[in-house]
Residue, then its C-alpha position, 0 to 999 in steps of 0.5 A: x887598246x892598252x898594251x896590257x889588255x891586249x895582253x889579257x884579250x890574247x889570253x882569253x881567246x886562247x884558253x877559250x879556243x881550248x874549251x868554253x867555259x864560265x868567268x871564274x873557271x877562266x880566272x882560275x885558269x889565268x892564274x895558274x897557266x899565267x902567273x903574271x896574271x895573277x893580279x888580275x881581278x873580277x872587275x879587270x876580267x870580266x870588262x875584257x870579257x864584255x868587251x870581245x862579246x861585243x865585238x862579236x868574238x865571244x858568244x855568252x851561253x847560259x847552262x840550263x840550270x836555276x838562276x838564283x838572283x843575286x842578293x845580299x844574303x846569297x851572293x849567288x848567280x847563274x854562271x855564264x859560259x863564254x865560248x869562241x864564235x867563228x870570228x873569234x876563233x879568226x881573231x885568234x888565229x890571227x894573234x897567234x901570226x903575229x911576231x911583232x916586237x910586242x911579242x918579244x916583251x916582258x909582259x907579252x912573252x910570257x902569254x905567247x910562250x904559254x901558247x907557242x903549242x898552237x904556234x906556226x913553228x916560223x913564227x915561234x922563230x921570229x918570236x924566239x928569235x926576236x926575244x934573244x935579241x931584246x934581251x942581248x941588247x939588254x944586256x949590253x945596256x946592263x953591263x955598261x951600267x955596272x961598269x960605270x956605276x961600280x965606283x958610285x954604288x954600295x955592294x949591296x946595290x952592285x949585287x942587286x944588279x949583277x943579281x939582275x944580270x946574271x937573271x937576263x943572262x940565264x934566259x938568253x941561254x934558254x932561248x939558244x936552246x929553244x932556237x937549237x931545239x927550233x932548228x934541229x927539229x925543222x933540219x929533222x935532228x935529234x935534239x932534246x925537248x924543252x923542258x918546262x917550269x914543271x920538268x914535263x918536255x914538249x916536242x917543238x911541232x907538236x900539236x899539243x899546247x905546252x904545259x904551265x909557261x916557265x916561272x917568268x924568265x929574267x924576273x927571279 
């Protein structure tokens, strides 16, 4: 499985683990939980969506309502319903434990943190933890960069890396303060909530999942 699709197979199982519901209602709502989603079509989703029915951890219902077959004119047809089965709600669970450096990538960071609601607080450590430290290496690489090309580059490319820079540098000041929060919380210490992309904080620990993840952290 490509590192992309195991992406939107953790997606599916964790919007699904909250509600069933039909493939464009799903879509909708990578769209809007998942910004990078957004490139997502029909004919990527719905190949994922085949895929976990057949390995038995998504079960197709269809409502009781009048199928209307699909013709050229109408373009309609019955919805199918996807709903967790007791083997997918496992496999999810069992993504939720993982804390792997894939966790701590671009791509995959941001769906895991959509999620850290249902997270075991250990893991969403080690996750946020290990992401600080990808990005602090990267940071290292990006500064050495800049000090050796300063001479070999136009401003305007300069400025393009500092811009980049100073992106990656912003988010390594968020998870401080996520691992601050993380950390006073488990100690039994005030501390404030995170807030996310939409202002709302959430309480590490808490049950409830958080709300839209931020605006992709080090892509501004």
């Amino acid at each position: 499985m490509s590192r992309r699709s195991g992406v939107l197979e953790f997606a599916v199982l964790g919007l699904l683990h909250d509600a069933p519901m039909h493939g464009y209602e799903l879509r909708k709502r990578l769209n809007v939980l998942l910004g990078s989603f957004r490139a997502f079509s029909y004919g990527t989703l719905y190949p994922c969506l085949k895929s976990l029915v057949a390995q038995g951890f998504l079960v197709e219902d269809n409502p009781d309502v009048e199928y209307v077959p699909a013709t050229a004119l109408n373009g309609k047809r019955s919805k199918i319903v996807y709903r967790l089965s007791p083997e997918g709600k496992q496999r999810f669970e069992e993504l939720l434990a993982e804390s792997g450096p894939d966790a701590w990538e671009d791509e995959h960071f941001g769906v895991r943190f959509a999620f850290f609601g249902q997270t075991d607080r250990a893991v969403r450590m080690r996750v946020l933890e290990g992401r600080r430290s990808r990005l602090e290496e990267r940071l290292e690489r990006m500064r050495s960069s800049i000090t050796r090309t300063r001479e070999r580059f136009d401003d305007y490319t300069l400025e393009l890396q500092r811009h980049g820079l100073e992106s990656v540098e912003r988010e390594v000041r968020w998870l401080n303060e996520l691992i601050e929060t993380e950390r006073a919380t488990r100690t039994g210490r005030s501390a404030a909530s995170p807030q996310t992309s939409d202002g709302r904080g959430q309480a590490a620990g808490s049950s409830d999942p958080p709300g839209p993840p931020y605006d992709r952290p080090g892509r501004s």
